[in-house]
C-alpha positions as CSV (number, residue, x, y, z in Angstrom):
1,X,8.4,-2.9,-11.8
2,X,12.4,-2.8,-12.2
3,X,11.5,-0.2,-15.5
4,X,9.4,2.6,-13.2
5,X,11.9,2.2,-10.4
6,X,14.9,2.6,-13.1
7,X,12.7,5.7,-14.8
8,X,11.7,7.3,-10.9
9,X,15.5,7.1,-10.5
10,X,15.9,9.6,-13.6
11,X,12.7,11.7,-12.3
12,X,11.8,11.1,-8.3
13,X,9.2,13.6,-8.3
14,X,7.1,12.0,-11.2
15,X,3.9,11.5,-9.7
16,X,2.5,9.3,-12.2
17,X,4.9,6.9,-11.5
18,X,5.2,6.9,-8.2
19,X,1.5,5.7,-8.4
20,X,1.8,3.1,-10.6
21,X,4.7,2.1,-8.2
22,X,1.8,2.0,-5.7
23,X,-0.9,0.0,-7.7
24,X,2.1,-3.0,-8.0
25,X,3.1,-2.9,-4.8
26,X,-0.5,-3.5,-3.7
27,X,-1.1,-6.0,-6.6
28,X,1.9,-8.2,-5.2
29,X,1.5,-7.4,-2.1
30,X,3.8,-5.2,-1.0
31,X,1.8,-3.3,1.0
32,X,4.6,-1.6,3.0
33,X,6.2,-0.7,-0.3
34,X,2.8,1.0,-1.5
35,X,2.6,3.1,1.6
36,X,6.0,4.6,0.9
37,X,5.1,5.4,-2.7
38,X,1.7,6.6,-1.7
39,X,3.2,8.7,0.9
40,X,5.9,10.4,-1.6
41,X,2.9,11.8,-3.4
42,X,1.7,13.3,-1.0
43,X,4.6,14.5,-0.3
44,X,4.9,16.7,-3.5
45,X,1.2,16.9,-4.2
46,X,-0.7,16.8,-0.5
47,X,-4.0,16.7,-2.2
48,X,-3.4,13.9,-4.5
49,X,-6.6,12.0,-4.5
50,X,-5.1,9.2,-6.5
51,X,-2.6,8.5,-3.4
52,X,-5.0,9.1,-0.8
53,X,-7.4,7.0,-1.7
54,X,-5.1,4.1,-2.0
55,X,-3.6,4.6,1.5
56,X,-7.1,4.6,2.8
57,X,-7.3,1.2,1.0
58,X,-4.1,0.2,2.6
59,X,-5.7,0.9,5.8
60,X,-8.6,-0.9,5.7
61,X,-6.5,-4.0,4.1
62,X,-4.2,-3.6,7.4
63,X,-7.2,-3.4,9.8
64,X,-9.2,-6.5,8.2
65,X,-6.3,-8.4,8.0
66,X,-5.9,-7.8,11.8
67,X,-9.7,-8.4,12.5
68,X,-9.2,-11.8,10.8
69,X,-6.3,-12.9,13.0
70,X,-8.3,-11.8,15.8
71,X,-11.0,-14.2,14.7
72,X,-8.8,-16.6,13.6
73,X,-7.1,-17.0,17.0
74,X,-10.8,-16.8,18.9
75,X,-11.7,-19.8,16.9
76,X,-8.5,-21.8,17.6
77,X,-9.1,-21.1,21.5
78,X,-12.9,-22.2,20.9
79,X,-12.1,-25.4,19.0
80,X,-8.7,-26.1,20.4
81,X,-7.1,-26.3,17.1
């Protein structure tokens, strides 16, 4: 990851690596990280499927994450764990 940062530092507009900046931020979790990249893309090219698509990922990610905590905490109440 330190070699596309290094290399986006020399060209910030280079879209292709500002996605694949996104695809390893999502693969290790950095999911706040991937929003930013995914959002730079857009910035430049606002019809960037690549980039929207994996923000709409990001999205659902966030909201099943929440639904699970949600459960999670109904269950804890329920069982008084």
């Amino acid at each position: 990851m330190k070699l596309y940062v290094k290399v986006l530092g020399i060209n910030p507009t280079d879209i292709e690596k500002l996605l694949i900046l996104g695809y390893i931020s999502v693969s290790l979790e950095g999911f706040d990280d991937a929003e930013v990249f995914y959002n730079r893309v857009l910035e430049l090219e606002p019809f960037n499927m690549d980039a929207g698509k994996g923000l709409d990922q990001l999205g659902k990610g966030k909201m099943l994450e929440a639904k699970g905590q949600v459960i999670e905490g109904r269950y804890q109440r329920t069982f008084r764990i």
